[in-house]
Phi, psi and omega in degrees: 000125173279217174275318188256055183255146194266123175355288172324324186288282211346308204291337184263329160309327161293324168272007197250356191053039178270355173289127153302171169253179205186130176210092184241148193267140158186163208287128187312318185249121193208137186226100179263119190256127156283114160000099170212160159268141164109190193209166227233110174266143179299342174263019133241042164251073184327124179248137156276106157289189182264116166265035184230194148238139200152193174226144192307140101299133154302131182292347176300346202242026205249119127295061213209130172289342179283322186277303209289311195249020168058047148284340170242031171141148180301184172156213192236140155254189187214117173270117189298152163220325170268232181207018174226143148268149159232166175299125155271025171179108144026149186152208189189120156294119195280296169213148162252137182277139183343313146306356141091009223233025189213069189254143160273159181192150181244129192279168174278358166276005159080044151243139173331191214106134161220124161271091182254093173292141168044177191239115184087003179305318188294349174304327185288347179072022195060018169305108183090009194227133148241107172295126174263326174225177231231127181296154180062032194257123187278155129274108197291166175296127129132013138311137233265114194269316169188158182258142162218171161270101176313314200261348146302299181307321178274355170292335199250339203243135163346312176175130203275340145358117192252097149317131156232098208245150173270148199216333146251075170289001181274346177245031158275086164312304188210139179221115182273061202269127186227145211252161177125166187279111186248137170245134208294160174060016166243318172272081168329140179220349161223158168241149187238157171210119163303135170258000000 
């Protein structure tokens, strides 16, 4: 797949499981500051909690080409230990995908989110999944977004490794990602500053 493909091709290789795999490396606590004018303060920095529990993945290390080479945006992955998605942020649930096993959401700070548990997971057909709340349902942090079986999904699914990407990194002033063991609707896991 190349580099230069549009977010939408990207976002459909990934839910159709037609994306390679790619695993190039960069450091797990990473601070990408973008070019913007004016400056960038903690009190317009939006924090993103986890919405799974588990421990932090470099998103470079998502076996998946879409995720590894931030097409269709950065962020953090999640190797799982429970059995809920939650909201990681105040918002409107955008789509959930049929398949229960993807949903986007907008924070009210107007930031992008996509939440893809595992990789080729849409292959299952929803097999392991119950969707818990409704595309265009607003949601608070730590609501309970979809359910899944964890010990199912790792026998069946390629790799249970959860992305969690900003997807208009293009109004992203600064981006913080911080690594270590997290609890969904509890653990910042990104700091964002809109530009």
């Amino acid at each position: 797949m190349s580099r230069f493909v549009s977010r939408r091709t990207a976002l459909a290789a990934v839910i159709t499981g037609a994306a390679a795999a790619a695993l190039p490396h960069a450091p797990v606590l990473a601070v990408d500051r973008r070019a913007v004018a004016g400056r960038i303060s903690a009190a317009n920095t939006v924090q993103i909690c986890a919405p799974l529990s588990g421990e932090t993945v470099r998103i470079e290390d998502v076996p998946d080409v879409v995720f590894a080479e931030k097409i269709v945006g950065d962020g953090i992955a999640i190797k799982p230990t429970g059995s809920t998605i939650l909201a990681p942020a105040d918002g409107t649930i955008g789509k959930i995908f049929e398949t229960d096993h993807a949903f986007s959401i907008e924070t009210d700070e107007g930031i992008e989110l996509f939440v893809h548990f595992g990789i080729d997971t849409v292959e299952l057909k929803g097999e392991g999944f119950r969707r818990v709340a409704e595309e265009g349902q607003r949601v608070k942090r730590g609501d309970t977004i979809i359910e899944f079986d964890l010990a199912l999904l790792e026998e069946r699914a390629k790799s249970t490794l959860t992305p969690v990407v900003i997807s208009n990194m293009d109004e992203i002033a600064e981006l913080t990602k911080f690594s270590g063991t997290v609890a969904a609707g509890r653990t910042v896991i990104l700091g964002v500053a809109k530009k």
